[in-house]
C-alpha positions as CSV (number, residue, x, y, z in Angstrom):
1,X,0.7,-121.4,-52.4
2,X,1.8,-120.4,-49.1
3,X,1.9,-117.5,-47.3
4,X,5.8,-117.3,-47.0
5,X,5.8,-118.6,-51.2
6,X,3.3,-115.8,-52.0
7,X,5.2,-112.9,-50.0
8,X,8.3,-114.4,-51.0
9,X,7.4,-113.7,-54.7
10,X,7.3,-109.8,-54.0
11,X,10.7,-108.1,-55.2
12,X,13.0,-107.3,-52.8
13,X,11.9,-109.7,-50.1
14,X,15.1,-110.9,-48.2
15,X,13.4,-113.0,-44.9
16,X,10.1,-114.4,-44.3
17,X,9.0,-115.3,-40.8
18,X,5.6,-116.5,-39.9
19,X,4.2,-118.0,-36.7
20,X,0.9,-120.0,-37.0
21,X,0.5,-119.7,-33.1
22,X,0.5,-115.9,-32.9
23,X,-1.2,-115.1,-36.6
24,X,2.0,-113.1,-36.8
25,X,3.9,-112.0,-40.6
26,X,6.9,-109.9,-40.3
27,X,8.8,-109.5,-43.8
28,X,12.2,-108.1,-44.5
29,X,13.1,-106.8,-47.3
30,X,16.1,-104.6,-49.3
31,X,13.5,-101.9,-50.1
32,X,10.2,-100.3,-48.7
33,X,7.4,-102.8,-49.4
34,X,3.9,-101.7,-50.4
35,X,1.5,-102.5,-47.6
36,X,-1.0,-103.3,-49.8
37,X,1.4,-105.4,-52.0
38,X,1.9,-107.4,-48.9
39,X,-2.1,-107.8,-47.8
40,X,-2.8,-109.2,-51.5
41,X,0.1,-111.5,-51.7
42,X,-1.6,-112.8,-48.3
43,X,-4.7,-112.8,-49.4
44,X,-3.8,-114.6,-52.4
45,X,-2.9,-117.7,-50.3
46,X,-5.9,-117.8,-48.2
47,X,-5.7,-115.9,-45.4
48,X,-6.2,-112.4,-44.2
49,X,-4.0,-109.7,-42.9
50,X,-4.3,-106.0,-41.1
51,X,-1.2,-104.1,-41.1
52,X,0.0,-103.4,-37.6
53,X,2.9,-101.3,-37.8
């Protein structure tokens, strides 16, 4: 899967934007997220994450 399908799985999740030029994931969603619910869920399609805010 990708990045945006595996994110997009997490409850809540209401936008997905990803830029492959920058590296950059910002998520928006109806409730506080998990960090580390996000970092998995990136993980899980292949790539790594750090949280920066």
């Amino acid at each position: 899967m990708s990045v945006r399908e595996e994110v997009g799985e997490l409850s809540g999740v209401t936008d997905i934007q990803v830029s492959a030029q920058t590296g950059r994931l910002v998520v928006t969603s109806e409730e506080p997220l998990d960090d580390a619910q996000v970092l998995t869920a990136v993980e899980d399609a292949g790539y790594s994450a750090v949280k920066t805010r």
